[in-house]
Each structure stands twice: as C-alpha cells, then as structure tokens.
N, CA, C and O atoms as a Tripos MOL2 file, in Angstrom:
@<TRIPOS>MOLECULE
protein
  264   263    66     0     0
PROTEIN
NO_CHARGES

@<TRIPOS>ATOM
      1 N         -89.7260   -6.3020  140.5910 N.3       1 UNK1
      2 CA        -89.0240   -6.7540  139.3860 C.3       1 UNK1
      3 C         -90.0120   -7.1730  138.3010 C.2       1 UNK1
      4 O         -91.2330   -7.0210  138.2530 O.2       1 UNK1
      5 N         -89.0790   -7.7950  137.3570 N.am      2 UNK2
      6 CA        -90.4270   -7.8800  135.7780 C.3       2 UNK2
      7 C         -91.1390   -9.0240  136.5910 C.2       2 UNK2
      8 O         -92.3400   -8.8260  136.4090 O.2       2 UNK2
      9 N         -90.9790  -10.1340  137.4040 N.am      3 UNK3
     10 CA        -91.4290  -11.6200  137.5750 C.3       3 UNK3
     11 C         -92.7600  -11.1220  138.4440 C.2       3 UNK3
     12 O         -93.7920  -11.7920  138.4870 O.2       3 UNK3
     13 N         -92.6390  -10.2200  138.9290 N.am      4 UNK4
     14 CA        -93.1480   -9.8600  140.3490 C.3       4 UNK4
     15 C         -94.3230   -8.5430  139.4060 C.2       4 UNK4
     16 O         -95.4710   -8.5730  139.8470 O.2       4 UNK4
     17 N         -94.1690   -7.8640  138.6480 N.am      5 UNK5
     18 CA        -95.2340   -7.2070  137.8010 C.3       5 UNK5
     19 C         -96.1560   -8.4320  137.0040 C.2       5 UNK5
     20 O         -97.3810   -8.5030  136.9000 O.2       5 UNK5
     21 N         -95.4060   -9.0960  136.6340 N.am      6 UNK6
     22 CA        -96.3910  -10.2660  135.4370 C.3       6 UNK6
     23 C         -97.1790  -11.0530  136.7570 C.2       6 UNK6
     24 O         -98.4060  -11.1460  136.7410 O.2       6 UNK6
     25 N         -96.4950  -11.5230  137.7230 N.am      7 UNK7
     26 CA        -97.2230  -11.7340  138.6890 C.3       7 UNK7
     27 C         -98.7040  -11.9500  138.9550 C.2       7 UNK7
     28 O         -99.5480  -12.8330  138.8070 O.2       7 UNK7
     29 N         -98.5750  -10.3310  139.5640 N.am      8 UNK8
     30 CA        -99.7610   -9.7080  139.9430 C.3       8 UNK8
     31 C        -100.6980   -9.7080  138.6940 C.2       8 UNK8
     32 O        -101.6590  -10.4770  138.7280 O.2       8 UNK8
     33 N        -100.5120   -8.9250  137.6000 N.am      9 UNK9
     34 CA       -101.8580   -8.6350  136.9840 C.3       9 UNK9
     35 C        -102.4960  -10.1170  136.4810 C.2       9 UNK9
     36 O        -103.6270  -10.3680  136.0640 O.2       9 UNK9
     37 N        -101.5450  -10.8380  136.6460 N.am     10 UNK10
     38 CA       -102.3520  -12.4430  136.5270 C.3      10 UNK10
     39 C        -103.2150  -13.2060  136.8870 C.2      10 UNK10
     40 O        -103.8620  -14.0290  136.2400 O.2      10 UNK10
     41 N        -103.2490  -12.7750  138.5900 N.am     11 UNK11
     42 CA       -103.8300  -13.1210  139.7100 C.3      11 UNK11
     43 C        -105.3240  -11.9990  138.9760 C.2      11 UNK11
     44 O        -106.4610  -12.3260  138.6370 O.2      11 UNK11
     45 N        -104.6330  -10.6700  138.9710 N.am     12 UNK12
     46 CA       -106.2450   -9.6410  138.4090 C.3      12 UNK12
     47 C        -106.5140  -10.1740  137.3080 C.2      12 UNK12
     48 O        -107.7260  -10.3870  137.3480 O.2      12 UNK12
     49 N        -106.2170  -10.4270  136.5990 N.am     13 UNK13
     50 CA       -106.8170  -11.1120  134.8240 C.3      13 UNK13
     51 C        -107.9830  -11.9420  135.2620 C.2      13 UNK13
     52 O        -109.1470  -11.6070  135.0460 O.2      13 UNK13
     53 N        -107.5110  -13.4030  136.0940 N.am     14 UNK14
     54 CA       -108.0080  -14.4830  136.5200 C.3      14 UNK14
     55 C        -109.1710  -13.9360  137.5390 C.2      14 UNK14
     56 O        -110.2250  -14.4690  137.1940 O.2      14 UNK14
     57 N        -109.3320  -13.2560  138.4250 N.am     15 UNK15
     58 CA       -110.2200  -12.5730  139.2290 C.3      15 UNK15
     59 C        -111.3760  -11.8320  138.2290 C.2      15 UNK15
     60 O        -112.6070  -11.8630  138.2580 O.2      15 UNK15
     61 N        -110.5180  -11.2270  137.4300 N.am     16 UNK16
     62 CA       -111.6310  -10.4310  136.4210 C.3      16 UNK16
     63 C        -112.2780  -11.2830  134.6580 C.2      16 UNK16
     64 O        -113.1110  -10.8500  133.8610 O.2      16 UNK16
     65 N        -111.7330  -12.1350  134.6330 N.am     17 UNK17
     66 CA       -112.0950  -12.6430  133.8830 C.3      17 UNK17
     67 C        -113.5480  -13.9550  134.2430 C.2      17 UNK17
     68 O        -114.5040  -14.1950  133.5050 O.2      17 UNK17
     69 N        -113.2690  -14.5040  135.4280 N.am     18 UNK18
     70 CA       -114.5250  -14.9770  136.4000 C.3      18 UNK18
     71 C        -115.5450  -14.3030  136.4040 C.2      18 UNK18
     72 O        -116.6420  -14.7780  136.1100 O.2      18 UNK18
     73 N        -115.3390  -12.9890  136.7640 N.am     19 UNK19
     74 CA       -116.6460  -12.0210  136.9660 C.3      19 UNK19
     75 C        -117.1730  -11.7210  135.8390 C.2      19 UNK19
     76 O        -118.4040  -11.7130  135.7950 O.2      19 UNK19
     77 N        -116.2720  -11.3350  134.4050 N.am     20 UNK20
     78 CA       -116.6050  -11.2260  133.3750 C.3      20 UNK20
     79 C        -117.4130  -12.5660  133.1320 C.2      20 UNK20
     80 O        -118.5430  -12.5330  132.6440 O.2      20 UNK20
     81 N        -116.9050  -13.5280  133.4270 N.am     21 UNK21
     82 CA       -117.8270  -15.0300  132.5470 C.3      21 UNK21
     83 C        -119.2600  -14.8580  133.5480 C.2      21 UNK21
     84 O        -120.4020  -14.9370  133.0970 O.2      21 UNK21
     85 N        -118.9800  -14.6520  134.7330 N.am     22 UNK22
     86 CA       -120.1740  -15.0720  135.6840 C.3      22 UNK22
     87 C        -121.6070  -13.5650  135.0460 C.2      22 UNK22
     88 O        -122.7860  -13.6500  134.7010 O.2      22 UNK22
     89 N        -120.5480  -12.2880  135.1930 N.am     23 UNK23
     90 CA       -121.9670  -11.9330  134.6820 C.3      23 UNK23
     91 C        -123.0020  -11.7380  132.8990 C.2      23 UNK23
     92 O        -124.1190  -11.3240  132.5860 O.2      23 UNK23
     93 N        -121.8770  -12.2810  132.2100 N.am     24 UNK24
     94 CA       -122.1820  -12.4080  131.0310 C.3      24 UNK24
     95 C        -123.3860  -13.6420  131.3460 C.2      24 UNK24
     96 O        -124.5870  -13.6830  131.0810 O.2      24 UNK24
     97 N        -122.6510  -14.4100  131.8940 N.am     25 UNK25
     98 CA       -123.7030  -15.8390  131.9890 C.3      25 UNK25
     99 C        -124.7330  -15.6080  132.5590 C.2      25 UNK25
    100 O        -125.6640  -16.1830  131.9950 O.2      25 UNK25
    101 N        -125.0210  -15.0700  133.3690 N.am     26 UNK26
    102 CA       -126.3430  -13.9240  134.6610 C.3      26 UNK26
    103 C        -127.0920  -13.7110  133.3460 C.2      26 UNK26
    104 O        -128.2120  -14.1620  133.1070 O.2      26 UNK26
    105 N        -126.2360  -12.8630  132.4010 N.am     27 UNK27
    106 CA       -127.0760  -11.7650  131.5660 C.3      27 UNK27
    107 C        -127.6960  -12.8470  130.2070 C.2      27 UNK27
    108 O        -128.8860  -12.8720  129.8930 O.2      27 UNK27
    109 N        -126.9080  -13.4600  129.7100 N.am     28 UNK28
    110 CA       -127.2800  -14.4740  128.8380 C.3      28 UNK28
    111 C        -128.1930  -15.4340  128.9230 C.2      28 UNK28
    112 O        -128.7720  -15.8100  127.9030 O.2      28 UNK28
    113 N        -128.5570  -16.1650  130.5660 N.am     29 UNK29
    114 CA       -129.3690  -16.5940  130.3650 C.3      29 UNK29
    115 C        -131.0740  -15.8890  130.4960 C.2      29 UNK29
    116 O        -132.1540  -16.3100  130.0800 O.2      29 UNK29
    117 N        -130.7270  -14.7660  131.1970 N.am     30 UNK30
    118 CA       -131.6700  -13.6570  131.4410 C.3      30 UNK30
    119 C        -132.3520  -13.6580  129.8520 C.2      30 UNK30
    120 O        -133.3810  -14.2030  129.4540 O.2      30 UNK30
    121 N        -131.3980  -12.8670  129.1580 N.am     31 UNK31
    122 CA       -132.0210  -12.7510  127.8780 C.3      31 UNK31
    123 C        -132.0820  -13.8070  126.5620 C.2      31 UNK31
    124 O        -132.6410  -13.7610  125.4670 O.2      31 UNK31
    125 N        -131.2120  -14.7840  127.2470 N.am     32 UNK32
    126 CA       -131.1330  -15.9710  126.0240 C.3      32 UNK32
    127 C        -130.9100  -15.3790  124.5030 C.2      32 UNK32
    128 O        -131.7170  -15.4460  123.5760 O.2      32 UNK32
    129 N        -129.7770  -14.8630  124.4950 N.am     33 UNK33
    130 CA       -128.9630  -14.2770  123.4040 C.3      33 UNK33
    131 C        -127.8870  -14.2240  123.2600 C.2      33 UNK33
    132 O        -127.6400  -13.3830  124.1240 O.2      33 UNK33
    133 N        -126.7720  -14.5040  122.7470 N.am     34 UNK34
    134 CA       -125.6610  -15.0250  123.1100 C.3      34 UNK34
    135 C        -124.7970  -13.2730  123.3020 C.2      34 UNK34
    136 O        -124.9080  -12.1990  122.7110 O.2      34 UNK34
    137 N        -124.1230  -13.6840  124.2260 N.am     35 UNK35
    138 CA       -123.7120  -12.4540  124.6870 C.3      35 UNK35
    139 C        -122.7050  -10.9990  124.1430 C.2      35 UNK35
    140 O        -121.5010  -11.2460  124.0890 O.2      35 UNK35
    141 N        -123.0480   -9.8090  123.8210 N.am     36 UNK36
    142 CA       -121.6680   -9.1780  122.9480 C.3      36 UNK36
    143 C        -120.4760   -8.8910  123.9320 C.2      36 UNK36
    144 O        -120.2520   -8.7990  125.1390 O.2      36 UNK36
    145 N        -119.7760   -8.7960  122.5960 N.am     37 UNK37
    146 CA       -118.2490   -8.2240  123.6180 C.3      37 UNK37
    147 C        -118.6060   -7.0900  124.0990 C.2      37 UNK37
    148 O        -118.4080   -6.9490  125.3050 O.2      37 UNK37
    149 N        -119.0720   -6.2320  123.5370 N.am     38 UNK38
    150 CA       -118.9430   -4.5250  123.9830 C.3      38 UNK38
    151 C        -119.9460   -4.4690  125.3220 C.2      38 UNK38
    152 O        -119.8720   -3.3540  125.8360 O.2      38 UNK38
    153 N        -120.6720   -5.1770  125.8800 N.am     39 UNK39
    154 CA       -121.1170   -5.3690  126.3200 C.3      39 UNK39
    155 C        -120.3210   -5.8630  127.5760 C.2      39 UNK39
    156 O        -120.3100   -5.1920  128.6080 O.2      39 UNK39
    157 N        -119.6440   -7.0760  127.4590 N.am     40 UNK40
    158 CA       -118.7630   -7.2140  128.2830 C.3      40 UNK40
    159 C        -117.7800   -6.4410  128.7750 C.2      40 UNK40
    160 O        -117.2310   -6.6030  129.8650 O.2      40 UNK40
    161 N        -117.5020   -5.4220  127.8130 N.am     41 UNK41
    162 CA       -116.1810   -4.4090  128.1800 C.3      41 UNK41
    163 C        -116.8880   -3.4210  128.9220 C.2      41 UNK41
    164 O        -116.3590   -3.2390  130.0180 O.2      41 UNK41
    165 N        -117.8650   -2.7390  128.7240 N.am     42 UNK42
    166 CA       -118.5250   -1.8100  129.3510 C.3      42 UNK42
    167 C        -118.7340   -2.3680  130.7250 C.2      42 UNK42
    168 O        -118.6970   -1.4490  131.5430 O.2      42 UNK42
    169 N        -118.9740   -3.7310  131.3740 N.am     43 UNK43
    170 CA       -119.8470   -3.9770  132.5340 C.3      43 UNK43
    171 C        -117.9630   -4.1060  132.9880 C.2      43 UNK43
    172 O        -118.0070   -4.5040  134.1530 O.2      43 UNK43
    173 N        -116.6690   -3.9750  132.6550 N.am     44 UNK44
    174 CA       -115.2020   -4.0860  133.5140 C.3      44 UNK44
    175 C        -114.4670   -3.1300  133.1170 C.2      44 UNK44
    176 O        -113.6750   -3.1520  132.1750 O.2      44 UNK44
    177 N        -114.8110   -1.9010  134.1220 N.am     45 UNK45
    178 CA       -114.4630   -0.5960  133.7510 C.3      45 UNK45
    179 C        -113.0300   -0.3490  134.1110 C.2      45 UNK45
    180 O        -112.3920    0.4850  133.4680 O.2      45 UNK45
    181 N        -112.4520   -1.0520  135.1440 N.am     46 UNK46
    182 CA       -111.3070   -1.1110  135.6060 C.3      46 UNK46
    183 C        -109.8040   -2.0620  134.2380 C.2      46 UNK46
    184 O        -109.8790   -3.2590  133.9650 O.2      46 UNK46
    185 N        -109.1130   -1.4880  133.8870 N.am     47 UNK47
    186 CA       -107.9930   -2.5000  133.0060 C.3      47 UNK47
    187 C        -108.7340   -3.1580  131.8130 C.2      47 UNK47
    188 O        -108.8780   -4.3740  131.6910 O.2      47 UNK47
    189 N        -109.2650   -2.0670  130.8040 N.am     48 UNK48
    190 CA       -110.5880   -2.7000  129.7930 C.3      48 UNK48
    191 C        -109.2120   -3.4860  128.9560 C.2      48 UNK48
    192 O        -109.2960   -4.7070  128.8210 O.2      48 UNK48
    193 N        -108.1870   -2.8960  128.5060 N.am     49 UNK49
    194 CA       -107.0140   -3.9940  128.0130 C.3      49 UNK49
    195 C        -107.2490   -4.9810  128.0990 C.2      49 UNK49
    196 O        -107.8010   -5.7570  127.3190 O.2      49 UNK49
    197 N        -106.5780   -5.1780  129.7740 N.am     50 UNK50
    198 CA       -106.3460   -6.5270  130.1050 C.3      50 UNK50
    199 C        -107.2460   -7.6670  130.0180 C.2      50 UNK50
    200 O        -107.0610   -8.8600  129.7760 O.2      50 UNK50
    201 N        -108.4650   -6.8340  130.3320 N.am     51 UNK51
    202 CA       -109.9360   -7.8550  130.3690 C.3      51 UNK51
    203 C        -110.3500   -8.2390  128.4940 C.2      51 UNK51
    204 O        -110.7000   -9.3050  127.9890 O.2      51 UNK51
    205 N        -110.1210   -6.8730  127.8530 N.am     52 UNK52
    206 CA       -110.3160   -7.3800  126.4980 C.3      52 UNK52
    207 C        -109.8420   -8.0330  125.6780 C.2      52 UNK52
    208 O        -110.3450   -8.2920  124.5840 O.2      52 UNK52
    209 N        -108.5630   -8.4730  126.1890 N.am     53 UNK53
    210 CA       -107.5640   -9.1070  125.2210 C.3      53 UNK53
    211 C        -107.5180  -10.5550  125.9270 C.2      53 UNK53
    212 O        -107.3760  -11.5270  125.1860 O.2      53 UNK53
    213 N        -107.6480  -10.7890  127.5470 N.am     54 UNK54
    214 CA       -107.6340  -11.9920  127.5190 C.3      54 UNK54
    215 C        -109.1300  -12.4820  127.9500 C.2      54 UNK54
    216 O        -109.2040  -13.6260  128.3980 O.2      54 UNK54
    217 N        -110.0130  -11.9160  127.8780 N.am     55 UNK55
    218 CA       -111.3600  -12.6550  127.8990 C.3      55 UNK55
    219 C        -111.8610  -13.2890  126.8600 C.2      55 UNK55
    220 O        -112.3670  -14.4080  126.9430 O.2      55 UNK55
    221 N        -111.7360  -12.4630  125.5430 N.am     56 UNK56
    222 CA       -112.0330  -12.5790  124.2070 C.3      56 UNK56
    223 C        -111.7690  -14.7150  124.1790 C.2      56 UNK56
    224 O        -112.5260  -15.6810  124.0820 O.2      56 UNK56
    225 N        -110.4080  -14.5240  124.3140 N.am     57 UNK57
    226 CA       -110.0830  -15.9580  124.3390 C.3      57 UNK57
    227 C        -110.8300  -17.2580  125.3010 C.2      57 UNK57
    228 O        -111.5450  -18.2290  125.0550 O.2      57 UNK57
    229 N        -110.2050  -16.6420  126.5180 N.am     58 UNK58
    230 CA       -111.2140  -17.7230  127.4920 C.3      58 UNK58
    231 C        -112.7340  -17.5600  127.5360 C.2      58 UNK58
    232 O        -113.1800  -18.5220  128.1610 O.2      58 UNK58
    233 N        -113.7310  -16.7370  127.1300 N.am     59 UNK59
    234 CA       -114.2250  -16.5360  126.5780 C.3      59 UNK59
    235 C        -115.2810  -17.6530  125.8330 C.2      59 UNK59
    236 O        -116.2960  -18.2760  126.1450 O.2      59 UNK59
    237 N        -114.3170  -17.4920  124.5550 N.am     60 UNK60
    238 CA       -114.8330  -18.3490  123.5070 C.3      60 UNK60
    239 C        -114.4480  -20.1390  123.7590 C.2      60 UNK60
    240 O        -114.7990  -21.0030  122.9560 O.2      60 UNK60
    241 N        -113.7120  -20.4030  124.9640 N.am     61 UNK61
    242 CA       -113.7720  -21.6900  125.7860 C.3      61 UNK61
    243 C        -114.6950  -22.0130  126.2960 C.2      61 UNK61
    244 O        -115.2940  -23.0790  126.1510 O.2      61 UNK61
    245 N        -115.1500  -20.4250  127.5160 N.am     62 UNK62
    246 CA       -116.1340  -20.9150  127.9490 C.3      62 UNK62
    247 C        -117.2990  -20.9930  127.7450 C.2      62 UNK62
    248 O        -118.1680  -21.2150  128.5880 O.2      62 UNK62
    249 N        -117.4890  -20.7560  126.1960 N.am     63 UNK63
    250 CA       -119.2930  -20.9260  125.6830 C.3      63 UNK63
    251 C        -119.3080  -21.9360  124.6080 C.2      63 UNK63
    252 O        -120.3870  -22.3620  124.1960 O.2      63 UNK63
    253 N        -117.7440  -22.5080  123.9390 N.am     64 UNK64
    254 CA       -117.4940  -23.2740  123.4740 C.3      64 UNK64
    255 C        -117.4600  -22.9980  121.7050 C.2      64 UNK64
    256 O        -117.4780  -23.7470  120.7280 O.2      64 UNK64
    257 N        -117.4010  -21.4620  121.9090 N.am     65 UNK65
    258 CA       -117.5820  -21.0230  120.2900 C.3      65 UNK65
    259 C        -116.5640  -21.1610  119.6410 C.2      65 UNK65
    260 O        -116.8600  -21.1030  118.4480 O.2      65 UNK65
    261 N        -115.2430  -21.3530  119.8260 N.am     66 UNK66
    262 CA       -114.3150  -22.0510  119.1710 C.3      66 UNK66
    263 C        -113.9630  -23.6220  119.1590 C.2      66 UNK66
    264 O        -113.0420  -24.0430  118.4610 O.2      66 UNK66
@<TRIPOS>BOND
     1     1     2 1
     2     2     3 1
     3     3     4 2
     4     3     5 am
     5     5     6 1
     6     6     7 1
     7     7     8 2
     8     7     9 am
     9     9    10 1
    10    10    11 1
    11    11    12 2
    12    11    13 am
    13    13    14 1
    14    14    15 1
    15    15    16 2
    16    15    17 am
    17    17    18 1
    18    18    19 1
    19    19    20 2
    20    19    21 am
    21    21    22 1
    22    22    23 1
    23    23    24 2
    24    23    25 am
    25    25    26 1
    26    26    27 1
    27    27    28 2
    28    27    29 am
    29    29    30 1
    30    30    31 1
    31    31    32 2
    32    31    33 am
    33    33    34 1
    34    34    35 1
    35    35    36 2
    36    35    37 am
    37    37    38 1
    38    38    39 1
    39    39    40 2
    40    39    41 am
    41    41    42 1
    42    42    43 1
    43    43    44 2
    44    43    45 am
    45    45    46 1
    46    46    47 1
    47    47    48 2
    48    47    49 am
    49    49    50 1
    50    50    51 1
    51    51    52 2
    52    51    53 am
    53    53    54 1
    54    54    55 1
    55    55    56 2
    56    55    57 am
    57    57    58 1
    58    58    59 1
    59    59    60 2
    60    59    61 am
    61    61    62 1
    62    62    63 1
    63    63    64 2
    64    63    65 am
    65    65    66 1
    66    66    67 1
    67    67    68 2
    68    67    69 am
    69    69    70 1
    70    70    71 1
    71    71    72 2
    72    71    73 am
    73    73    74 1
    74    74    75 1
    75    75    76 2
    76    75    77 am
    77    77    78 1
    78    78    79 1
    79    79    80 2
    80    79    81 am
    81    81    82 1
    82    82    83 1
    83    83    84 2
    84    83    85 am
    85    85    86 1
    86    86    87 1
    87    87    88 2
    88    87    89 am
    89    89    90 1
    90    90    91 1
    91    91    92 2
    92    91    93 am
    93    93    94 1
    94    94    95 1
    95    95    96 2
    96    95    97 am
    97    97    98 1
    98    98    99 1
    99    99   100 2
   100    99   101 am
   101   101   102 1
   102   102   103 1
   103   103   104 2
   104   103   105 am
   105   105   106 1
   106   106   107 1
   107   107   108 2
   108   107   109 am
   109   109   110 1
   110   110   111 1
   111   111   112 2
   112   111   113 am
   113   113   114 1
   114   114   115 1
   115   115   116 2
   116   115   117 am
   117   117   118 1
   118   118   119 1
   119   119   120 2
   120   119   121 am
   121   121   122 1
   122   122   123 1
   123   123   124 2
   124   123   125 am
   125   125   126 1
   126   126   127 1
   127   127   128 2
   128   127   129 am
   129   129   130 1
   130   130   131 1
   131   131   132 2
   132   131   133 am
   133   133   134 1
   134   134   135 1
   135   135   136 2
   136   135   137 am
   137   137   138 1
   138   138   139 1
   139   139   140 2
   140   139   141 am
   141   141   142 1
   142   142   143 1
   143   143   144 2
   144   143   145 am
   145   145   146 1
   146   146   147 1
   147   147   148 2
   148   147   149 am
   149   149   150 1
   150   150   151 1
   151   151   152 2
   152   151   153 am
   153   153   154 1
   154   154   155 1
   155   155   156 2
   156   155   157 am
   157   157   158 1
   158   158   159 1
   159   159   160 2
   160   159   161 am
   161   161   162 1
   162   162   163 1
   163   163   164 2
   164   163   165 am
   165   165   166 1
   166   166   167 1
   167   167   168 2
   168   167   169 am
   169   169   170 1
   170   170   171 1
   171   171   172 2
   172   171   173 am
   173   173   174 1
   174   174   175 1
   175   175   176 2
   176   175   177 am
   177   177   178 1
   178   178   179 1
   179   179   180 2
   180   179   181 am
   181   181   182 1
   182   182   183 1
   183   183   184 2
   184   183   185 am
   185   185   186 1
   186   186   187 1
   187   187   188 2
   188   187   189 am
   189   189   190 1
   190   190   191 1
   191   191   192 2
   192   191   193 am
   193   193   194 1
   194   194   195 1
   195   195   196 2
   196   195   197 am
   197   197   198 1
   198   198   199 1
   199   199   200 2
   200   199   201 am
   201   201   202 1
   202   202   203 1
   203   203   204 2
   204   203   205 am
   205   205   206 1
   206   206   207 1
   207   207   208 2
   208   207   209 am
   209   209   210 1
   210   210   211 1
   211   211   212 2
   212   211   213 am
   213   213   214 1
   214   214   215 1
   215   215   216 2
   216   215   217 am
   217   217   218 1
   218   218   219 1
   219   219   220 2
   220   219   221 am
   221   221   222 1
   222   222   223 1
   223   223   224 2
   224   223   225 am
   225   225   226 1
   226   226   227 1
   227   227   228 2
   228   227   229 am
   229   229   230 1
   230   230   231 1
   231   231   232 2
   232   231   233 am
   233   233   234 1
   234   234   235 1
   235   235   236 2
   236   235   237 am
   237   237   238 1
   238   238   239 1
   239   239   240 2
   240   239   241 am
   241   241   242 1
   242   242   243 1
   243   243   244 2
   244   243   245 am
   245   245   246 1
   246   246   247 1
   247   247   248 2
   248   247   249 am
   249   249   250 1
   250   250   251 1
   251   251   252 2
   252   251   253 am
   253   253   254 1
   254   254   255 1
   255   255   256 2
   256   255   257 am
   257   257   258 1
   258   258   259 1
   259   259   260 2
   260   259   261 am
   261   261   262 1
   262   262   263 1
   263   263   264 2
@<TRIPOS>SUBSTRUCTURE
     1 UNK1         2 RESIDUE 1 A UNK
     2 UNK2         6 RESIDUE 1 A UNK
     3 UNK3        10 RESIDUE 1 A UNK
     4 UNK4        14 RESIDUE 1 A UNK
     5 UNK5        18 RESIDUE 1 A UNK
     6 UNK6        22 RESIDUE 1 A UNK
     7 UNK7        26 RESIDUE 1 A UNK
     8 UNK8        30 RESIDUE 1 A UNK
     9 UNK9        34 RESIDUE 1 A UNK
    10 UNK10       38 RESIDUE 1 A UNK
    11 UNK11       42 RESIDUE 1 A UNK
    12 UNK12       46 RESIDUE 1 A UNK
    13 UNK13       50 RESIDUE 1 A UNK
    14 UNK14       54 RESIDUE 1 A UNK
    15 UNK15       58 RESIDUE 1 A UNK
    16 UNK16       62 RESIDUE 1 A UNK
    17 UNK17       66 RESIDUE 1 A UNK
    18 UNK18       70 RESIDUE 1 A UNK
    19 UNK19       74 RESIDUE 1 A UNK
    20 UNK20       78 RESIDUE 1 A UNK
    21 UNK21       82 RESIDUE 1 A UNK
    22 UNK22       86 RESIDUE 1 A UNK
    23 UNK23       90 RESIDUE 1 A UNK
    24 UNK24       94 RESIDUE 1 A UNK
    25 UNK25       98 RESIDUE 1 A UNK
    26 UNK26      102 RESIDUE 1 A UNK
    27 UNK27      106 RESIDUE 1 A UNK
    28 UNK28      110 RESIDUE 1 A UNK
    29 UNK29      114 RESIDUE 1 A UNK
    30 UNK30      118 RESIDUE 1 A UNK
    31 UNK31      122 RESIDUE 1 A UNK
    32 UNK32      126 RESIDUE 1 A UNK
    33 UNK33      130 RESIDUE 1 A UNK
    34 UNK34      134 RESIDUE 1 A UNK
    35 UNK35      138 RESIDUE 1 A UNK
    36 UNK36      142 RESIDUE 1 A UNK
    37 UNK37      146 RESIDUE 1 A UNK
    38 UNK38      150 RESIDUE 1 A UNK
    39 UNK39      154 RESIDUE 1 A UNK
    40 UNK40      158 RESIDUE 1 A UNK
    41 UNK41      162 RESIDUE 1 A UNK
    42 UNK42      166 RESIDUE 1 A UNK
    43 UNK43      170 RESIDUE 1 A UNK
    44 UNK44      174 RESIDUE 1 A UNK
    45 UNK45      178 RESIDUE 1 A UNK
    46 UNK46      182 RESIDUE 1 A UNK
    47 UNK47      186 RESIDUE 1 A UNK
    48 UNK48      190 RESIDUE 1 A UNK
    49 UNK49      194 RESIDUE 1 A UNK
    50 UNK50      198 RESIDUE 1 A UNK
    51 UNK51      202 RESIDUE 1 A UNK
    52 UNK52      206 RESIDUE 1 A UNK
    53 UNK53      210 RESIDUE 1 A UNK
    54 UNK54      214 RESIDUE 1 A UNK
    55 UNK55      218 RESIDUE 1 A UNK
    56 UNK56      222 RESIDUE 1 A UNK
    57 UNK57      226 RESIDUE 1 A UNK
    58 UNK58      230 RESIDUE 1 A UNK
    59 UNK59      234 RESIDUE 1 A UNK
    60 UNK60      238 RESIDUE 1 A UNK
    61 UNK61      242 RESIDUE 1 A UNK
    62 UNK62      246 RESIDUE 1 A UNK
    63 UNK63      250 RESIDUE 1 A UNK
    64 UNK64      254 RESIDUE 1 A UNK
    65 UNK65      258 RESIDUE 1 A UNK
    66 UNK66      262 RESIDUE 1 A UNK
C-alpha cells in the first residue's frame, strides 16, 4: 500500500544519506575543502533522486552551512 512504499524508501534515504555524510566527511577531511554536491551524487549511484533531494538538506545540517 502507499504507507508501506513511503515506508521503505525512508529506511533507504536514512541508510544512504549516512554513507553519503560519512564519505563526504572521509573525503573532506582528506582534502580539507569543503565538499561538492556533484561529487556527492557521483560517489551514490543507486536512487541519485532520492539521495539528491534529501541530502542537499541534511547535508547543510550536518556541516552547519545553513
């Protein structure tokens, strides 16, 4: 059903949005440059949507740029 689709990709958002922060942060402090998006989209080849639309946000929480 719709409850049971929104569900799931929530649980994947939250799974992929971790990995997105963890290896941006790997890579950022590596190069000490603050990190690009396109960059981020390229390294989550799987649901680039889902990852691009809600990382963007948590994201900019978790480096504190908003």
């Amino acid at each position: 059903t719709l409850i049971d689709r929104m569900l799931e990709p929530d649980t994947f958002k939250r799974l992929t949005i971790t990995e997105v922060q963890r290896s941006i942060w790997i890579q950022s402090s590596k190069s000490s440059s603050p990190p690009n998006m396109s960059k981020a989209e390229n390294q989550t080849p799987q649901d680039d949507n889902i990852v691009t639309s809600s990382s963007s946000d948590s994201l900019g929480m978790f480096f504190g740029i908003e």
